[in-house]
MIZA-17465 format. One record per atom (N, C-alpha, C): residue number from 1; x, y, z. Coordinates in nm, 4 decimals, decimal comma. Example, Ala and Ser with C-alpha at 12.3 -4.5 7.8 and 13.67 -1.06 7.14 Angstrom:
2
1 | 1,3190 | -0,5690 | 0,7800 $
1 | 1,2300 | -0,4500 | 0,7800 $
1 | 1,3200 | -0,3300 | 0,7800 $
2 | 1,2850 | -0,2250 | 0,7080 $
2 | 1,3670 | -0,1060 | 0,7140 $
2 | 1,2900 | 0,0030 | 0,7870 $
REM end
This chain:
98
1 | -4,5393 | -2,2821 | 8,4271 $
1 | -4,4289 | -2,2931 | 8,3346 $
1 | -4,4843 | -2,2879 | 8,1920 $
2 | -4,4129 | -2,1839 | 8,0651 $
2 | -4,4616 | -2,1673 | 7,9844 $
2 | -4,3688 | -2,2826 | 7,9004 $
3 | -4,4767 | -2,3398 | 7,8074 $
3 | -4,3958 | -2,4773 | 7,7022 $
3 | -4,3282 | -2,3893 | 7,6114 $
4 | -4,2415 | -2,4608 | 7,5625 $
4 | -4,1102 | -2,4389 | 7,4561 $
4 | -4,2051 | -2,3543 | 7,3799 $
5 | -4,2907 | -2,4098 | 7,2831 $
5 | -4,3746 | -2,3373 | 7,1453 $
5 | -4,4092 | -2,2216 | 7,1798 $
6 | -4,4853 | -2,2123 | 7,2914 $
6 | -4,5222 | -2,0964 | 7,3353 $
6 | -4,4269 | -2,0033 | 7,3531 $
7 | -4,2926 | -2,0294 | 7,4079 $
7 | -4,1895 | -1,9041 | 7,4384 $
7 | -4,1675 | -1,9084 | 7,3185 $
8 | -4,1214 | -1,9766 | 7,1764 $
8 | -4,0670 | -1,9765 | 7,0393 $
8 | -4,1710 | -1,8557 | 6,9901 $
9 | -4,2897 | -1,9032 | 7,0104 $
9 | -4,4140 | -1,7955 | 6,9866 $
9 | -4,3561 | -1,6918 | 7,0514 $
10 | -4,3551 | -1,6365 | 7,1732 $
10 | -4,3357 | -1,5038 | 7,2295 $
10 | -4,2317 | -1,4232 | 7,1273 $
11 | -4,0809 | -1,5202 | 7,1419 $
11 | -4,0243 | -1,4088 | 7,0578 $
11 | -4,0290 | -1,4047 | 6,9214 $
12 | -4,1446 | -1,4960 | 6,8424 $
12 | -4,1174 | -1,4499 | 6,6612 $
12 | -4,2043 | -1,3452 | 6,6913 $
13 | -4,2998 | -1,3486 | 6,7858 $
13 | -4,3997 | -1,2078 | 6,7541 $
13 | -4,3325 | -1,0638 | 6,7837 $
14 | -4,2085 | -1,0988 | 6,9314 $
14 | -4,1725 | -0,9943 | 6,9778 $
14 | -4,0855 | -0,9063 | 6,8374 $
15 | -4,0118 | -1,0054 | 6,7349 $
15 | -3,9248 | -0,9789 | 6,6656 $
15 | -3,9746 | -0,9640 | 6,5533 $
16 | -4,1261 | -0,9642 | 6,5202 $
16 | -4,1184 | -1,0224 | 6,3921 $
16 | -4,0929 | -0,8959 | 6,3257 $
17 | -4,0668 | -0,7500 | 6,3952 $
17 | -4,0413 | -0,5880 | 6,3273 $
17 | -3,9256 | -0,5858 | 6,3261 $
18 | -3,8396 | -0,6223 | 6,2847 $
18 | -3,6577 | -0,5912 | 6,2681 $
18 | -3,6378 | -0,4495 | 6,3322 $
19 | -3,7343 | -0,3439 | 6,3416 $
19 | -3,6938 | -0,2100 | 6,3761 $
19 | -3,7142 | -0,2357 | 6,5283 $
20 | -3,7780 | -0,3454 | 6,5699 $
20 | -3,7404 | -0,3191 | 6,7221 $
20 | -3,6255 | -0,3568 | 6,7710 $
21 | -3,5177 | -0,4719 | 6,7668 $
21 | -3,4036 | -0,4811 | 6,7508 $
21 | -3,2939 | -0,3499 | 6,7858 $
22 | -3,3022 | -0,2723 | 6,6932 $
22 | -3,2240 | -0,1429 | 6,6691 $
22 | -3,3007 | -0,0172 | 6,7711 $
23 | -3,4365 | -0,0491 | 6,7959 $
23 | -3,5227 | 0,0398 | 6,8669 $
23 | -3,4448 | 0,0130 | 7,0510 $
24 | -3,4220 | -0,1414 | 7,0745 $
24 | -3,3939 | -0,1180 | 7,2143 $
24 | -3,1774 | -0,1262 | 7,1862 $
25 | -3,1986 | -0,1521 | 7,1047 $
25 | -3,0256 | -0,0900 | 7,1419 $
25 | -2,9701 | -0,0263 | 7,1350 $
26 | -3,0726 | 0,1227 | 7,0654 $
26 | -3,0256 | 0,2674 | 7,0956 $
26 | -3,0701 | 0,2829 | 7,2534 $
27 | -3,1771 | 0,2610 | 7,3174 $
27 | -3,2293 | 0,2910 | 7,3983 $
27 | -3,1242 | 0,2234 | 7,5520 $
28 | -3,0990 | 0,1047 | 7,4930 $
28 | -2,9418 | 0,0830 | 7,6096 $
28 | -2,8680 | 0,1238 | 7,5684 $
29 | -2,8084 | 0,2179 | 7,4701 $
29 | -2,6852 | 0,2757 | 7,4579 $
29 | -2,6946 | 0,4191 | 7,4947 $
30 | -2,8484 | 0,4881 | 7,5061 $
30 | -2,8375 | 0,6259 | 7,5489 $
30 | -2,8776 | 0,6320 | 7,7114 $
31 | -2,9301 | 0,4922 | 7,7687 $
31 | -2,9128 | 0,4091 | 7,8895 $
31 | -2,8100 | 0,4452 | 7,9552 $
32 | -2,7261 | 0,3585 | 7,8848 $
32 | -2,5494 | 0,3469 | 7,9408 $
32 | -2,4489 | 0,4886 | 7,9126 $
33 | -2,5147 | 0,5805 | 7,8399 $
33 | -2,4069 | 0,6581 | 7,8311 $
33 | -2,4789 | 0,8091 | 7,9300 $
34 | -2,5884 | 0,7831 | 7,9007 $
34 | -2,6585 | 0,8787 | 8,0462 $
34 | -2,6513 | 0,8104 | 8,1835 $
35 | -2,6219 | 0,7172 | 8,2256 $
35 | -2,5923 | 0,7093 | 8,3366 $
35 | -2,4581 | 0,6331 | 8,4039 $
36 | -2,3576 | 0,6584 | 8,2461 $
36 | -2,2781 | 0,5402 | 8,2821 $
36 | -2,2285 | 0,4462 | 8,3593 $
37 | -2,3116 | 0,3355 | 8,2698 $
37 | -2,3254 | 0,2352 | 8,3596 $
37 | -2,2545 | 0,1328 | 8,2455 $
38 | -2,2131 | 0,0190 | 8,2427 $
38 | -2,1603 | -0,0822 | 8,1666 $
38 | -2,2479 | -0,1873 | 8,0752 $
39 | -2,1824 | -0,1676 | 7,9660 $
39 | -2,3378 | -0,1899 | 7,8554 $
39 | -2,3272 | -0,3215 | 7,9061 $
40 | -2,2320 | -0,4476 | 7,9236 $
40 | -2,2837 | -0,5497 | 7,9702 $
40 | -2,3878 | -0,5759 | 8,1061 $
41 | -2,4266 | -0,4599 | 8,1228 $
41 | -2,5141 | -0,4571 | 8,2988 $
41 | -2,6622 | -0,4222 | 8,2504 $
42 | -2,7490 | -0,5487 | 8,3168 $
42 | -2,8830 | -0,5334 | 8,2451 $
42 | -2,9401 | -0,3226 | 8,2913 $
43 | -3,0255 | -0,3016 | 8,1956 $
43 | -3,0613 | -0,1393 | 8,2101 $
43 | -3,2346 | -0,1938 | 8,3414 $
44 | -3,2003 | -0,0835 | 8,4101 $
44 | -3,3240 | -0,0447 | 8,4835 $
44 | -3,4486 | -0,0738 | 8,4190 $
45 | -3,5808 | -0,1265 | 8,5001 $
45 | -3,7151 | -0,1862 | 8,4122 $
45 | -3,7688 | -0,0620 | 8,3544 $
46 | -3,7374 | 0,0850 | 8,4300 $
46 | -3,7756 | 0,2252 | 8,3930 $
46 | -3,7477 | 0,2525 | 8,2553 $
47 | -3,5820 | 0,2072 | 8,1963 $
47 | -3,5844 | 0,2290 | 8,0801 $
47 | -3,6089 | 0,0985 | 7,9505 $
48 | -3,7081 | 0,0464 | 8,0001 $
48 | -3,7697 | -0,0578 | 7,9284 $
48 | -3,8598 | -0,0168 | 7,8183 $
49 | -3,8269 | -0,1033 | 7,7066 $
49 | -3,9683 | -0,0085 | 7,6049 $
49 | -4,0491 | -0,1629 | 7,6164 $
50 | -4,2108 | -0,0864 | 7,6101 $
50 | -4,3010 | -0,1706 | 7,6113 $
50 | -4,3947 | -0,1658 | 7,4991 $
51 | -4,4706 | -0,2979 | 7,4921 $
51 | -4,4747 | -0,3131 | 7,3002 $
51 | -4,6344 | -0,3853 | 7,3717 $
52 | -4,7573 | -0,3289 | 7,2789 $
52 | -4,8393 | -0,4237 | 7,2942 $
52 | -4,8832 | -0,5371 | 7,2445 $
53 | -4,9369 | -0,6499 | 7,2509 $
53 | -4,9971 | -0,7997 | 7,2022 $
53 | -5,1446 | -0,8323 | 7,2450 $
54 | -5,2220 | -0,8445 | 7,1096 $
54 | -5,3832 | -0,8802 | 7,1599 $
54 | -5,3092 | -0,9975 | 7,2210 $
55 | -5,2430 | -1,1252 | 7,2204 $
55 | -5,2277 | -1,2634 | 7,2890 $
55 | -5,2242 | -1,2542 | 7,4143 $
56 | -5,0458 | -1,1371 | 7,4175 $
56 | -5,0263 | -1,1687 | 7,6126 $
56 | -5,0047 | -1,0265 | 7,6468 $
57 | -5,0867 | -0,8875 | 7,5842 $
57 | -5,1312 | -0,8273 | 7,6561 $
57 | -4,9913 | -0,7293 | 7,6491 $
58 | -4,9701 | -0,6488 | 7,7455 $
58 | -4,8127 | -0,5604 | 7,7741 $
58 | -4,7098 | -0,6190 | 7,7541 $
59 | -4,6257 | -0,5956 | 7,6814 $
59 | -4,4776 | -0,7164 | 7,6880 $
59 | -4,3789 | -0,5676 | 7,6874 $
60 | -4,3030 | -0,6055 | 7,8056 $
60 | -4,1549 | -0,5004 | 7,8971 $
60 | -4,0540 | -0,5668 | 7,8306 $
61 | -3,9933 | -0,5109 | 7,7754 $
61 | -3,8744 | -0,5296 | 7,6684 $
61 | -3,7221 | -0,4741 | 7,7137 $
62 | -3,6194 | -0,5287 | 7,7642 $
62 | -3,5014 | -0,4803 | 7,7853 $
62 | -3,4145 | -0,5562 | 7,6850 $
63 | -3,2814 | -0,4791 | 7,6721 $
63 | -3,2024 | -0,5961 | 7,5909 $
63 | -3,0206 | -0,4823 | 7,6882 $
64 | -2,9186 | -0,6190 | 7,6332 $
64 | -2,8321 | -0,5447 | 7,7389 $
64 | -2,7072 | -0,6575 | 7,6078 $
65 | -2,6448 | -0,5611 | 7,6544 $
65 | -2,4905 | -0,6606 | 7,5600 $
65 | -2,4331 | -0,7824 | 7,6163 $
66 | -2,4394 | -0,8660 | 7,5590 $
66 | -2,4233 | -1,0301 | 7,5566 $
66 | -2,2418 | -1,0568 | 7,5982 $
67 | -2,1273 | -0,9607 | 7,5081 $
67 | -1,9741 | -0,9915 | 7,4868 $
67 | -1,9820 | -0,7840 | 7,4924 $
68 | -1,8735 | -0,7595 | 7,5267 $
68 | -1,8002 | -0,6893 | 7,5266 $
68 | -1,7424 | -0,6397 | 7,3493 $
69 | -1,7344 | -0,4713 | 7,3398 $
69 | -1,7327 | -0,3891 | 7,2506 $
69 | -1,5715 | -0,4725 | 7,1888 $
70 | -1,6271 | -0,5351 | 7,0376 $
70 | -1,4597 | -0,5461 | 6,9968 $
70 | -1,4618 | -0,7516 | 6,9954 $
71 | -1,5461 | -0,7846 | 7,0824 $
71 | -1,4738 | -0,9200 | 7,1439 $
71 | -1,4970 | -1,0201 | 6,9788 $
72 | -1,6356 | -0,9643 | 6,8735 $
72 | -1,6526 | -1,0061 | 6,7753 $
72 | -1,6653 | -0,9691 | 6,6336 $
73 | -1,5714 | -0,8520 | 6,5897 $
73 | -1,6303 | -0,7940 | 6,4634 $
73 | -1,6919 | -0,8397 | 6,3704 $
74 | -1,7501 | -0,9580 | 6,3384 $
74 | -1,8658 | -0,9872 | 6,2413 $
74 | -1,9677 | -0,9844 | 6,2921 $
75 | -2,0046 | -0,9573 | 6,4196 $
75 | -2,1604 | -0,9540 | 6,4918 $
75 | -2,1691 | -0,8688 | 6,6218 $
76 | -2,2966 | -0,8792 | 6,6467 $
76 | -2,2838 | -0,8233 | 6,7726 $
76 | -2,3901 | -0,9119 | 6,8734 $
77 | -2,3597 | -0,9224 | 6,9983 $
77 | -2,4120 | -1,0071 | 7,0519 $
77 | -2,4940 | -0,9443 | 7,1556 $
78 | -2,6115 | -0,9888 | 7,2056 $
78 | -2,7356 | -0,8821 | 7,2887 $
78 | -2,7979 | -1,0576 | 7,3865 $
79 | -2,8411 | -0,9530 | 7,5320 $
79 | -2,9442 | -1,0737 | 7,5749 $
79 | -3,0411 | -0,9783 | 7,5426 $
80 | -3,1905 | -0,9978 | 7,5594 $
80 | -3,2972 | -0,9402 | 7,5602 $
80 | -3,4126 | -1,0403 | 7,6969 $
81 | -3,5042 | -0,9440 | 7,7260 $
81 | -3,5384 | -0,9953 | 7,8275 $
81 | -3,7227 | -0,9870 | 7,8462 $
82 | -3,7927 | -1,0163 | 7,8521 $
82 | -3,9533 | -0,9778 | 7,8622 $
82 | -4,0373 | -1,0618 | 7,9110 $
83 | -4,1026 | -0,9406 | 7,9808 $
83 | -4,1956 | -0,9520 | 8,1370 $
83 | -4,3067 | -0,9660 | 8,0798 $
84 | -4,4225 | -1,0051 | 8,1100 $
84 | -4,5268 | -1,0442 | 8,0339 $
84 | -4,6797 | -0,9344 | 8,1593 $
85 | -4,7499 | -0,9525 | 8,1285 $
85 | -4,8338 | -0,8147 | 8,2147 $
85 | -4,8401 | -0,8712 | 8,3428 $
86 | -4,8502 | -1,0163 | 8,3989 $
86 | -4,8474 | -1,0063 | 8,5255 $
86 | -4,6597 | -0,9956 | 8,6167 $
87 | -4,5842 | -0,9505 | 8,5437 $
87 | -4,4506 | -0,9316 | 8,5926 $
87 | -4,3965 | -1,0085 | 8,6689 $
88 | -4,4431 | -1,1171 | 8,6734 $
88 | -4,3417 | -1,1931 | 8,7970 $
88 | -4,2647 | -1,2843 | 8,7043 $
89 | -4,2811 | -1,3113 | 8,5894 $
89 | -4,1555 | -1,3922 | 8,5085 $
89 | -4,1150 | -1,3817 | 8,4669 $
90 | -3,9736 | -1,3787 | 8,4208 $
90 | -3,9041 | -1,3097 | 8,3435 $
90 | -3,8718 | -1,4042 | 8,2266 $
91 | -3,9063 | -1,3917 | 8,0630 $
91 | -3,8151 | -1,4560 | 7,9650 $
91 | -3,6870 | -1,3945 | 7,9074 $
92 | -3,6070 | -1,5095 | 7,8709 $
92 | -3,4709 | -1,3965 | 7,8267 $
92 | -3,4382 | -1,4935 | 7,7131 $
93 | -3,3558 | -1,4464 | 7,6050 $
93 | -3,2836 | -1,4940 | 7,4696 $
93 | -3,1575 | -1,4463 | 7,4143 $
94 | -3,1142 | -1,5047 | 7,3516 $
94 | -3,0160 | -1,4488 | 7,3241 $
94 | -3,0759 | -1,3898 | 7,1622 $
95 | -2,9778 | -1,2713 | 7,1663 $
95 | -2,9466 | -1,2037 | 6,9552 $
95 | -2,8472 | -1,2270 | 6,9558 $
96 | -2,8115 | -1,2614 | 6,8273 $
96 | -2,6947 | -1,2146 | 6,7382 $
96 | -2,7178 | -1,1391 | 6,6335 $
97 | -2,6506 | -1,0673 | 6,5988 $
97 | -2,7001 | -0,9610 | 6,4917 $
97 | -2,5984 | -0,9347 | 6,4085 $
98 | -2,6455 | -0,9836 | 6,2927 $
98 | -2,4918 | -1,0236 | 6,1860 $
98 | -2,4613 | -0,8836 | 6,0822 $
REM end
């Protein structure tokens, strides 16, 4: 079990590029509209973008819509999700993106 600090750690590093954000939610939106599938439905690990870290090595990056198109016009709401190189655990978070 990974401690609190440590996951707080995982995602300021995962985030600390604002362009990745926008990088995986084109990538579930050309996801969902090539295979239409429902943006609230997590995307396949295939269309995962993966980001490297000297710390923990490969980090598998999905993100998938949190609320439904419309449900909030001042934001938009995302889970995001990442596998760490030995793949058997999954972390997940929530965005909001104002």
């Amino acid at each position: 079990m990974i401690k609190l600090e440590t996951l707080q750690e995982l995602w300021q590093h995962v985030f600390k590029d604002d362009q990745l954000i926008v990088q995986l939610v084109k990538a579930h939106a050309a996801d969902c509209a090539k295979n239409s599938i429902d943006p609230l439905q997590e995307n396949a690990d295939e269309n995962a973008i993966t980001i490297e870290s000297s710390k923990w090595g490969p980090i598998k990056l999905k993100i998938w819509a949190a609320t439904a198109l419309g449900d909030n016009y001042m934001s938009d709401a995302y889970i995001a999700s990442a596998k760490l190189n030995d793949g058997k655990v999954e972390h997940r978070c929530f965005i909001k993106v104002m």
